[in-house]
BALOBA-1460 file (C-alpha; in Angstrom, 3 decimals):
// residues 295
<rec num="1" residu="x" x="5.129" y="44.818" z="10.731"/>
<rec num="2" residu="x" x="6.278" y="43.673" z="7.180"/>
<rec num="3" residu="x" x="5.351" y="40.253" z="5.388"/>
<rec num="4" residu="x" x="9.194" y="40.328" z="4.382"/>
<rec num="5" residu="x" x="10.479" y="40.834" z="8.147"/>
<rec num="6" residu="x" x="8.680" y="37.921" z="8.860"/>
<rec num="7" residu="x" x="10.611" y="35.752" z="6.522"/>
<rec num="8" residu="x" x="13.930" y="37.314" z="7.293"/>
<rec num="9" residu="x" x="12.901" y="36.230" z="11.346"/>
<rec num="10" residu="x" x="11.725" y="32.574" z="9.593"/>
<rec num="11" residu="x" x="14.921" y="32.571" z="7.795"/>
<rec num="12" residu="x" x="17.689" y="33.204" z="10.787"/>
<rec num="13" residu="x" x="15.713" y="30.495" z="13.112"/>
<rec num="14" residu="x" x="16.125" y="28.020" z="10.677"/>
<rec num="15" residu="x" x="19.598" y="28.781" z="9.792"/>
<rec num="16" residu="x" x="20.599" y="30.338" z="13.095"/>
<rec num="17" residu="x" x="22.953" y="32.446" z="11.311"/>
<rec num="18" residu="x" x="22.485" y="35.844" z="10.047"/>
<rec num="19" residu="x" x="24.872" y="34.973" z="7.203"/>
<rec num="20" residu="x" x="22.923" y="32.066" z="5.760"/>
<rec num="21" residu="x" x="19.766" y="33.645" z="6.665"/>
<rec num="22" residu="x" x="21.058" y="36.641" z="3.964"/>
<rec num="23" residu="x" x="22.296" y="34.013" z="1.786"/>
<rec num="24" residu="x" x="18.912" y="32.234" z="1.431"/>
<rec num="25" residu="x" x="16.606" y="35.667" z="1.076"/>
<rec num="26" residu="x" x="19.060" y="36.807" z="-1.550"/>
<rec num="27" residu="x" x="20.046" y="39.903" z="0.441"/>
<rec num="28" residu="x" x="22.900" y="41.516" z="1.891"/>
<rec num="29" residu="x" x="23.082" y="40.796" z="5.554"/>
<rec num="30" residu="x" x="23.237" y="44.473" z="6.736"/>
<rec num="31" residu="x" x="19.353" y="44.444" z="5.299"/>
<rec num="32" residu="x" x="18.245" y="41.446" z="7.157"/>
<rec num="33" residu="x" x="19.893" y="42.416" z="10.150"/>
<rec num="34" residu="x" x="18.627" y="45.969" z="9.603"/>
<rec num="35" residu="x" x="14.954" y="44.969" z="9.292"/>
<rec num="36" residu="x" x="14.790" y="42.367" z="12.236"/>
<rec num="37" residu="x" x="15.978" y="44.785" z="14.246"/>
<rec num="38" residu="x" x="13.583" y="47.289" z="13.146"/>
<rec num="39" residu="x" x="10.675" y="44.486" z="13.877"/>
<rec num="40" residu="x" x="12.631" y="44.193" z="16.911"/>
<rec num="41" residu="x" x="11.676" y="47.934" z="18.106"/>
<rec num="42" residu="x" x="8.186" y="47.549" z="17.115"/>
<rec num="43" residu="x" x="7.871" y="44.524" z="19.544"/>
<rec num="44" residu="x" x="9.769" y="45.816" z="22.363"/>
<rec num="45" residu="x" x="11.803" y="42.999" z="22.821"/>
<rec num="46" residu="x" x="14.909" y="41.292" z="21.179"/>
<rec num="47" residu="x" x="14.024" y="37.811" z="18.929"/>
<rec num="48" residu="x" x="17.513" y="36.455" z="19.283"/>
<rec num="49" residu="x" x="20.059" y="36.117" z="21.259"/>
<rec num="50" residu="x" x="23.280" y="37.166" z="19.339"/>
<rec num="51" residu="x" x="26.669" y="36.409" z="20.540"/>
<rec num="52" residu="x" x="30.094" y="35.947" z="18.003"/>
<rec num="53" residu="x" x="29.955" y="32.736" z="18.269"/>
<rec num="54" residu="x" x="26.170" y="31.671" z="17.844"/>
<rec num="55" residu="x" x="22.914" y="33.207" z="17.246"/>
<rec num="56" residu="x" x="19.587" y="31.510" z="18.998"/>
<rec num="57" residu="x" x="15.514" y="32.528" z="19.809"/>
<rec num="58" residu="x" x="14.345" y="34.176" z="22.784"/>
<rec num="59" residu="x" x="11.959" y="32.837" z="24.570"/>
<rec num="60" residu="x" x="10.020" y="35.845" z="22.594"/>
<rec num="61" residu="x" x="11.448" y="34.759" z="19.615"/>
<rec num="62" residu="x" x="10.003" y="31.088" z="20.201"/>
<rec num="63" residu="x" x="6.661" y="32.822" z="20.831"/>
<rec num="64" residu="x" x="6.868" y="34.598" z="17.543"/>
<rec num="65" residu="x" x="7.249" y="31.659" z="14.959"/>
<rec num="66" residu="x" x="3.894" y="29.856" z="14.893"/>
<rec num="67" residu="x" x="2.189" y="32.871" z="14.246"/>
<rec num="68" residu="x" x="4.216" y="34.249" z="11.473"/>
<rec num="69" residu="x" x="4.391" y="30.555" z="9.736"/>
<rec num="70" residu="x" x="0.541" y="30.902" z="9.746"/>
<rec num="71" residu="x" x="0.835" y="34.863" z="8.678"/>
<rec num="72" residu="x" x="2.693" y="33.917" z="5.757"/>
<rec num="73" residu="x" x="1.088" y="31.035" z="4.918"/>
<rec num="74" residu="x" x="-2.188" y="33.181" z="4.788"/>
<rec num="75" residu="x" x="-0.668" y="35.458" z="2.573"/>
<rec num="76" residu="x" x="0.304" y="32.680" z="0.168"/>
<rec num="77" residu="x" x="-2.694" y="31.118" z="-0.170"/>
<rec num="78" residu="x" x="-4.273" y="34.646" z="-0.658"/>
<rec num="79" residu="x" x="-2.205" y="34.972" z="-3.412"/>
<rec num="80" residu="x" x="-2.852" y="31.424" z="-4.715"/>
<rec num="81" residu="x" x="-6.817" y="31.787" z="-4.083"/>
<rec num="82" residu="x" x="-7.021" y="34.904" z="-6.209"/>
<rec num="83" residu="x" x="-4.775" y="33.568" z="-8.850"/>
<rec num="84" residu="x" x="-7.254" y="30.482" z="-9.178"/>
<rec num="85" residu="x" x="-10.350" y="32.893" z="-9.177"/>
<rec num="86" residu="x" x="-9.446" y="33.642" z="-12.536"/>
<rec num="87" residu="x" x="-8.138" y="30.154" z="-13.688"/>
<rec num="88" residu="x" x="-4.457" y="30.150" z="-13.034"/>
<rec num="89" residu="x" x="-3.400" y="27.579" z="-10.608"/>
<rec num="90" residu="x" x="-0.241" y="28.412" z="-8.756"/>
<rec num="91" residu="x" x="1.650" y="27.690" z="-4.994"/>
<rec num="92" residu="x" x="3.129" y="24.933" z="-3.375"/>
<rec num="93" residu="x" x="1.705" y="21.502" z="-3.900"/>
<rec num="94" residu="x" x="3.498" y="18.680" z="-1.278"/>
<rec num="95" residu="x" x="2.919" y="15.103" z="-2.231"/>
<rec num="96" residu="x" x="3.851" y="12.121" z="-0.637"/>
<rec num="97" residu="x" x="4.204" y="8.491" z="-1.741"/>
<rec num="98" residu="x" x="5.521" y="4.648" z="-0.534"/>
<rec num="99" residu="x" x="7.928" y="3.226" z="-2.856"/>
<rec num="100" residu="x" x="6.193" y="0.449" z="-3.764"/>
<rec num="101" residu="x" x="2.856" y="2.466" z="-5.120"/>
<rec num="102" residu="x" x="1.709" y="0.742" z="-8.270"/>
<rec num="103" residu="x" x="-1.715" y="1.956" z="-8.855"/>
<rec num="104" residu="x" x="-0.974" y="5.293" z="-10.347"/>
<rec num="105" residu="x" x="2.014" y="6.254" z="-12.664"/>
<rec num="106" residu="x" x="3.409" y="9.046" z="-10.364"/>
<rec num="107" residu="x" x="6.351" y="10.338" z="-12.875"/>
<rec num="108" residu="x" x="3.717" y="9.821" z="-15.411"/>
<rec num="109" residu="x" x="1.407" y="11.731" z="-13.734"/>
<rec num="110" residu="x" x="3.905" y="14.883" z="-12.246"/>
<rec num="111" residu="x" x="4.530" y="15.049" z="-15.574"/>
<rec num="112" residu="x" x="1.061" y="15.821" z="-17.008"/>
<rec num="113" residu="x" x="0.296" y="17.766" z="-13.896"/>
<rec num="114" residu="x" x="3.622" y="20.275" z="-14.443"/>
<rec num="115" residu="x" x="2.768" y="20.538" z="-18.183"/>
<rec num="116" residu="x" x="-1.004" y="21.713" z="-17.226"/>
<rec num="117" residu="x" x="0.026" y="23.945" z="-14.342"/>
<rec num="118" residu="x" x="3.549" y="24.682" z="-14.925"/>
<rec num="119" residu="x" x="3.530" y="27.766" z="-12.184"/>
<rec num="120" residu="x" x="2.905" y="25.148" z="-9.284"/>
<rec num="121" residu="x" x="6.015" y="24.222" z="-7.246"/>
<rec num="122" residu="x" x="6.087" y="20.266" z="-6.339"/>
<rec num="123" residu="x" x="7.766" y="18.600" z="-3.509"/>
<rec num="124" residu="x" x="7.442" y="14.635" z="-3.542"/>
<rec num="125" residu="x" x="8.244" y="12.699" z="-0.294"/>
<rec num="126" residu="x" x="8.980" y="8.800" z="0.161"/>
<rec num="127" residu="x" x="8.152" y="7.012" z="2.907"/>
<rec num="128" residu="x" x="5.863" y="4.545" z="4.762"/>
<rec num="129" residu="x" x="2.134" y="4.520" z="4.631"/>
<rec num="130" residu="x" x="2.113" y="5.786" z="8.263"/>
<rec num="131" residu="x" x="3.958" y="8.114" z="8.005"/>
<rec num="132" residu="x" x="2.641" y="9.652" z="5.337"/>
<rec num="133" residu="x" x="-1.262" y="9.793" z="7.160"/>
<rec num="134" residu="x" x="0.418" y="11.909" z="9.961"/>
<rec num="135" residu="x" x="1.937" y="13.730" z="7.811"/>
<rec num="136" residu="x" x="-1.362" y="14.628" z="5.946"/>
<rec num="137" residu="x" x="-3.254" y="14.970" z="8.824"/>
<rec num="138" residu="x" x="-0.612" y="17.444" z="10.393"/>
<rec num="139" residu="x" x="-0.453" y="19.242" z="7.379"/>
<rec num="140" residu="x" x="3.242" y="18.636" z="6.428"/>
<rec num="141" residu="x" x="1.675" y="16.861" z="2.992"/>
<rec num="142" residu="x" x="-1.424" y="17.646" z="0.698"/>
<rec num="143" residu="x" x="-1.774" y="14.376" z="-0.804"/>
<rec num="144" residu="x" x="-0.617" y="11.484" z="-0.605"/>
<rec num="145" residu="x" x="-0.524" y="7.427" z="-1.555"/>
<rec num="146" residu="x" x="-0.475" y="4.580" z="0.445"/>
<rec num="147" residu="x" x="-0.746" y="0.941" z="0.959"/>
<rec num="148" residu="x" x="-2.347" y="-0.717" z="3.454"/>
<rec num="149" residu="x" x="-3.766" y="-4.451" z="5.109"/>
<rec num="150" residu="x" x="-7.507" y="-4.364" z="3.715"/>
<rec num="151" residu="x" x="-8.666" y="-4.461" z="6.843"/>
<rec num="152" residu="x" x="-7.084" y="-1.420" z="7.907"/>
<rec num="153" residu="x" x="-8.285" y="2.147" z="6.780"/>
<rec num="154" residu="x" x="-6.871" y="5.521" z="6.843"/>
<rec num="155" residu="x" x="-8.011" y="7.690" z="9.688"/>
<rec num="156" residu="x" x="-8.271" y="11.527" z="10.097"/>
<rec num="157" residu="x" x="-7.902" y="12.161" z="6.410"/>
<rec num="158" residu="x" x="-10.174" y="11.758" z="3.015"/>
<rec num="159" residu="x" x="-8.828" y="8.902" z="1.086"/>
<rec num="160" residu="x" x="-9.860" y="7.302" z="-2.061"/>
<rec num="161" residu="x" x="-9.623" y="3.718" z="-2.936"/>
<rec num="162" residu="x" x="-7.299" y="3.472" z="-6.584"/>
<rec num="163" residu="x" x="-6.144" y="-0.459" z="-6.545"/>
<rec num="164" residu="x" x="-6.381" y="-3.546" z="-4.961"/>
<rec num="165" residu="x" x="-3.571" y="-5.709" z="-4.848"/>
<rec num="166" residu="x" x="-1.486" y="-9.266" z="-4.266"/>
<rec num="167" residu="x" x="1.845" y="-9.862" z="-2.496"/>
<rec num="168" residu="x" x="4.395" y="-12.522" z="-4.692"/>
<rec num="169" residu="x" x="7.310" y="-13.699" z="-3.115"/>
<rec num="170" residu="x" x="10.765" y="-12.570" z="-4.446"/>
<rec num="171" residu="x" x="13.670" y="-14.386" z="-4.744"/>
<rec num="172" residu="x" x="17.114" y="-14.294" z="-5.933"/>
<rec num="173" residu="x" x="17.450" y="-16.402" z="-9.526"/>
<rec num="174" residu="x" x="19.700" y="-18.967" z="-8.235"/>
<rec num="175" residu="x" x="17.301" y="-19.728" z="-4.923"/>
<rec num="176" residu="x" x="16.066" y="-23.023" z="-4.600"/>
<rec num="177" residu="x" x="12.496" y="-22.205" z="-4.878"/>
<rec num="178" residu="x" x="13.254" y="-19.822" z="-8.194"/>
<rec num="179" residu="x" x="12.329" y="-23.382" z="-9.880"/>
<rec num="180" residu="x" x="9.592" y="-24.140" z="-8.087"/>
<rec num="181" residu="x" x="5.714" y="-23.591" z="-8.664"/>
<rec num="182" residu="x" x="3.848" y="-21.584" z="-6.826"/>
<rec num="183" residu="x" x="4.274" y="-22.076" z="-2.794"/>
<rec num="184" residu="x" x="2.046" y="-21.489" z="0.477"/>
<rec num="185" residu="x" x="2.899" y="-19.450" z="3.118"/>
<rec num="186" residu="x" x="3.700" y="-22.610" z="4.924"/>
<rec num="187" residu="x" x="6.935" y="-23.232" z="2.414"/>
<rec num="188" residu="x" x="8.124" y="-19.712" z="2.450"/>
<rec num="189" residu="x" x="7.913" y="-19.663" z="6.792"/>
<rec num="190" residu="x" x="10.918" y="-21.936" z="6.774"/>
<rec num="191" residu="x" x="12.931" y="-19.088" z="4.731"/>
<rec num="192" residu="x" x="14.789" y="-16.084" z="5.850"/>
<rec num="193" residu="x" x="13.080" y="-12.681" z="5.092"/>
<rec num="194" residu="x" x="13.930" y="-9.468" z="4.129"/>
<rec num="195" residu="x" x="11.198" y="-6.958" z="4.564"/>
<rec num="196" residu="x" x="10.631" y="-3.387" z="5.752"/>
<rec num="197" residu="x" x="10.692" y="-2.318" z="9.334"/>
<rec num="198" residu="x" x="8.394" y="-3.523" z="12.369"/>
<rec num="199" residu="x" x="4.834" y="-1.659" z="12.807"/>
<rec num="200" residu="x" x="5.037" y="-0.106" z="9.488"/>
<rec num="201" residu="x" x="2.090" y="-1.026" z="7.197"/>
<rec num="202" residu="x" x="4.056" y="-2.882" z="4.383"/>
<rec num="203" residu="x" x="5.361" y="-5.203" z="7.168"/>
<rec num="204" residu="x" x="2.305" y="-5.709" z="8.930"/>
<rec num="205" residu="x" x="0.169" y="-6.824" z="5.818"/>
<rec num="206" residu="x" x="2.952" y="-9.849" z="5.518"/>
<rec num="207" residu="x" x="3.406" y="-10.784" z="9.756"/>
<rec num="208" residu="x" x="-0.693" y="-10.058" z="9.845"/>
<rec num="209" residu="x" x="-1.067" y="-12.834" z="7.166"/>
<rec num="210" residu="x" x="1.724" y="-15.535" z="8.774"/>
<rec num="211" residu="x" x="0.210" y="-14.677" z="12.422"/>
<rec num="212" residu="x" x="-2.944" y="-15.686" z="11.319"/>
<rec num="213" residu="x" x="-1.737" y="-19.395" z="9.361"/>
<rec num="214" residu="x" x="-0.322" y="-19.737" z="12.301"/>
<rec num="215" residu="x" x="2.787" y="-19.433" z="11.425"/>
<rec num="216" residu="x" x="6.072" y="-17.597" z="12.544"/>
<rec num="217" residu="x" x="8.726" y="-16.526" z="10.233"/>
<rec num="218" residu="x" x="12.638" y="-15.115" z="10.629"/>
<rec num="219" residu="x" x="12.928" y="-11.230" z="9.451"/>
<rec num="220" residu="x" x="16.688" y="-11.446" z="9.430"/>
<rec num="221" residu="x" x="16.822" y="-7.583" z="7.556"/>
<rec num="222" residu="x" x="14.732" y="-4.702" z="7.634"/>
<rec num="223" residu="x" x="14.721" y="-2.301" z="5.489"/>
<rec num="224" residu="x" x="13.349" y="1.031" z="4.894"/>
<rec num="225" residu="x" x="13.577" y="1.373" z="1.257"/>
<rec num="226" residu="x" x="11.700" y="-1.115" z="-1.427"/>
<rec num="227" residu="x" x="14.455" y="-0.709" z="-4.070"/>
<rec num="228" residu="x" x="16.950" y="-1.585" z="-1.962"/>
<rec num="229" residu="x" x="15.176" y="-4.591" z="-0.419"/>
<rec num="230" residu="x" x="15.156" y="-6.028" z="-3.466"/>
<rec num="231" residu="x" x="19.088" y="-5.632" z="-4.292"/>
<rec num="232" residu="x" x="19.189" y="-7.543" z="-0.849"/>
<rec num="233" residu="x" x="17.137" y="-10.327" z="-2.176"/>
<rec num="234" residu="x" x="19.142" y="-10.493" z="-5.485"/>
<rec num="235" residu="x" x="21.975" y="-11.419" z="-3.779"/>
<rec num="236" residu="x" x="20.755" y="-14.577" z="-1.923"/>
<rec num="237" residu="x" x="19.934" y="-12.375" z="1.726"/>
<rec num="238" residu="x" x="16.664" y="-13.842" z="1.956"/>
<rec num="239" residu="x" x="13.034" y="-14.272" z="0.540"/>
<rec num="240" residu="x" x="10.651" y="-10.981" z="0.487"/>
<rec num="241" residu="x" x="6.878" y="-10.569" z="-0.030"/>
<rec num="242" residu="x" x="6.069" y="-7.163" z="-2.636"/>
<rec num="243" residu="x" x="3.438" y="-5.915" z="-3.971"/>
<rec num="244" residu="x" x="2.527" y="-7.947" z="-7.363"/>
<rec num="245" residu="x" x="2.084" y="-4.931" z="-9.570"/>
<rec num="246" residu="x" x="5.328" y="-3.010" z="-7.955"/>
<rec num="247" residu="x" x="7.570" y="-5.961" z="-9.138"/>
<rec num="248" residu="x" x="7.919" y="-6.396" z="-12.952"/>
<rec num="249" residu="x" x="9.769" y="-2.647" z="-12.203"/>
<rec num="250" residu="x" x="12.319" y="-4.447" z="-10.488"/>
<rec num="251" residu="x" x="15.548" y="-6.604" z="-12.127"/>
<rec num="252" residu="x" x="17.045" y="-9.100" z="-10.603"/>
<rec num="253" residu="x" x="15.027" y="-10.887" z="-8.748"/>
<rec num="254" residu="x" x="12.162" y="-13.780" z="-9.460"/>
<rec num="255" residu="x" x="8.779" y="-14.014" z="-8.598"/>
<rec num="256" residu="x" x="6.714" y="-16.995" z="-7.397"/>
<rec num="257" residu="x" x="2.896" y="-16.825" z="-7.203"/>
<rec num="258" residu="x" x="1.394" y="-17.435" z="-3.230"/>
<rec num="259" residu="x" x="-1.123" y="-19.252" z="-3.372"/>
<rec num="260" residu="x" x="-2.223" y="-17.958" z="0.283"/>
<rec num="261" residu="x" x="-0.939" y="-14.482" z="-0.256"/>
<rec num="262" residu="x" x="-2.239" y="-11.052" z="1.680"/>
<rec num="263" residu="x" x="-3.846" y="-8.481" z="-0.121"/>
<rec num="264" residu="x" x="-2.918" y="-4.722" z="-0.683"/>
<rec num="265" residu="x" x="-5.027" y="-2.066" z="-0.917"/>
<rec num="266" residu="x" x="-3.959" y="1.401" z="-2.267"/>
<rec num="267" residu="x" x="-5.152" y="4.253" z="-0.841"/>
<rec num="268" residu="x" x="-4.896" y="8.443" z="-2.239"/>
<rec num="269" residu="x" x="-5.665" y="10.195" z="0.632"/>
<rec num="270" residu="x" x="-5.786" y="14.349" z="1.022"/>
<rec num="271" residu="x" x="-6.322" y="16.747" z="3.582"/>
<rec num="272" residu="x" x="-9.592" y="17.033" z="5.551"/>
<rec num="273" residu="x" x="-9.581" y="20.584" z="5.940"/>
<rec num="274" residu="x" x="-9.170" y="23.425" z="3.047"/>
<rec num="275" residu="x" x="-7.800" y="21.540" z="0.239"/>
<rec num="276" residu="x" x="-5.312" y="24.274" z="-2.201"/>
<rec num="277" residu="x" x="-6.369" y="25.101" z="-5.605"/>
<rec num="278" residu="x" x="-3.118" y="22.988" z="-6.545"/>
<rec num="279" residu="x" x="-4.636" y="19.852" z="-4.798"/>
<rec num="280" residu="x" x="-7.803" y="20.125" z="-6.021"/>
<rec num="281" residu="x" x="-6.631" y="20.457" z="-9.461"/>
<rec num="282" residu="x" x="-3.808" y="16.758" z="-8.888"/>
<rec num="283" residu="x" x="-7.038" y="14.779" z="-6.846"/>
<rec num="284" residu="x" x="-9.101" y="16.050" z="-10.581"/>
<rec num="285" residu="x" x="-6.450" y="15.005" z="-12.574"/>
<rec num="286" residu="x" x="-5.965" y="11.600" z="-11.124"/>
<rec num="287" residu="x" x="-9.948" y="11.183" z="-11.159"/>
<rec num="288" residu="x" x="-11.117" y="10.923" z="-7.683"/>
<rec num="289" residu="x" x="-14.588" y="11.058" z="-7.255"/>
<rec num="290" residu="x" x="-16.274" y="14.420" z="-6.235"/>
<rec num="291" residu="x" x="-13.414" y="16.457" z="-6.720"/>
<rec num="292" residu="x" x="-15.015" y="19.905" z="-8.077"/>
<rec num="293" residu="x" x="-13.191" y="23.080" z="-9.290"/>
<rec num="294" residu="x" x="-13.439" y="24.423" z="-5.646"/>
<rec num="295" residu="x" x="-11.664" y="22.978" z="-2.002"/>
């Protein structure tokens, strides 16, 4: 059994064509086809199912992926492991991040990170701060940064404390209260809101804070995306709560202090298990405490 037959197997599951498959390994398809089927006769059993019209696992194909995803990923981080023993870093490095992350300079800092290790291979997610803990905790992501209520903490992962911050409200520059002082929560609960989804951890900092004035409010849009909340509020949809160091990034909009606002706290959180060469050299990079050469 070949490292290569397992990524030509990988390859036709996730394409479920023997075409693409071929297309993505950069080989002819005779090849691919040729060497699953001789992986095929070493197992005793067929993978897939082939028919002219489609192409799907076996039940012994099912059976097969989790332990060549782990095979191969074994034999990358070999590769990575040995490469670091003599003080090249190299691989995969996954990172994820909420849009509204202020604390760190994340261009700034891919940047210095690809001009320092310029054989490392970078994939950056977006999304919520939720999300993103799953994600590291699963695996799916190395590292990641977050914001979250300061009574809440990250759980199942190592995380890092790099800012603490304010929500402002935003508002579109011909709003009423765009000429106002600074307001209370009380003055903004009589506004419409635009603000990211239910449960998510950017929401539930603002509804945490309201809740506990006593205080109910109208979400009358949620959306998933920061940038694009703001747009909303620019054109007179409604009042939203941001982080006060995310803002002066955005155009468009005006800010007005809270004089009641809820904090933010802004979290870096990594792996608990193994950390990559790659990871360990981004946590170093960005300063986090206790971070030596090795995972």
């Amino acid at each position: 059994m070949e490292l290569q037959q397992m990524r030509y197997v990988l390859a036709v599951a996730e394409t479920l064509s023997f075409t693409r498959a071929a297309e993505r390994c950069l080989v002819v398809q005779s090849a691919l086809s040729h060497q699953i089927a001789r992986l095929e006769q070493e197992l005793g059993t067929k993978l897939f199912e082939r028919t002219t019209r489609r192409v799907r696992l076996t039940p012994a194909g099912e059976a097969f992926l989790p332990a060549a995803r782990q095979c191969l990923a074994a034999a990358e981080r070999a590769v990575v492991e040995v490469a670091a023993a003599i003080g090249e870093v190299r691989g995969q490095l996954s990172v994820g991040v909420i849009p509204s992350v202020a604390a760190v300079d994340i261009p700034g800092t891919l940047r210095d990170f690809r001009r320092r290790y310029p054989k490392v291979r970078i994939s950056l997610r977006v999304g919520a701060s939720d999300e993103l803990v799953e994600q590291v905790r699963e695996g799916g992501l190395e590292v990641a940064f977050l914001g979250l209520p300061p009574a809440v903490r990250p759980e199942g992962v190592k995380s890092h404390v790099i800012g603490h911050d304010r929500l402002v409200a935003v508002v579109a520059p011909d709003h009423p209260l765009a000429d106002e002082g600074p307001v209370d929560l009380r003055r903004l609960s009589s506004e419409e809101f635009v603000d990211l989804p239910a449960k998510t951890a950017g929401r539930i900092q603002s509804d945490l804070a309201f809740s506990a004035a006593g205080l109910t409010r109208d979400v009358a849009f949620e959306v998933t995306n920061a940038d694009f909340l703001a747009r909303l509020v620019g054109q007179g949809l409604g009042v939203a709560m941001l982080p006060a160091a995310y803002v002066p990034q955005l155009s468009g909009v005006t800010t007005i202090q809270v004089t009641d606002a809820p904090a933010r706290v802004e979290y870096v959180v990594w792996t608990p298990d193994s950390r990559t060469p790659a990871a360990t050299a981004f946590l170093r990079l960005i300063d986090v405490p206790g971070i030596g050469q090795q995972p």
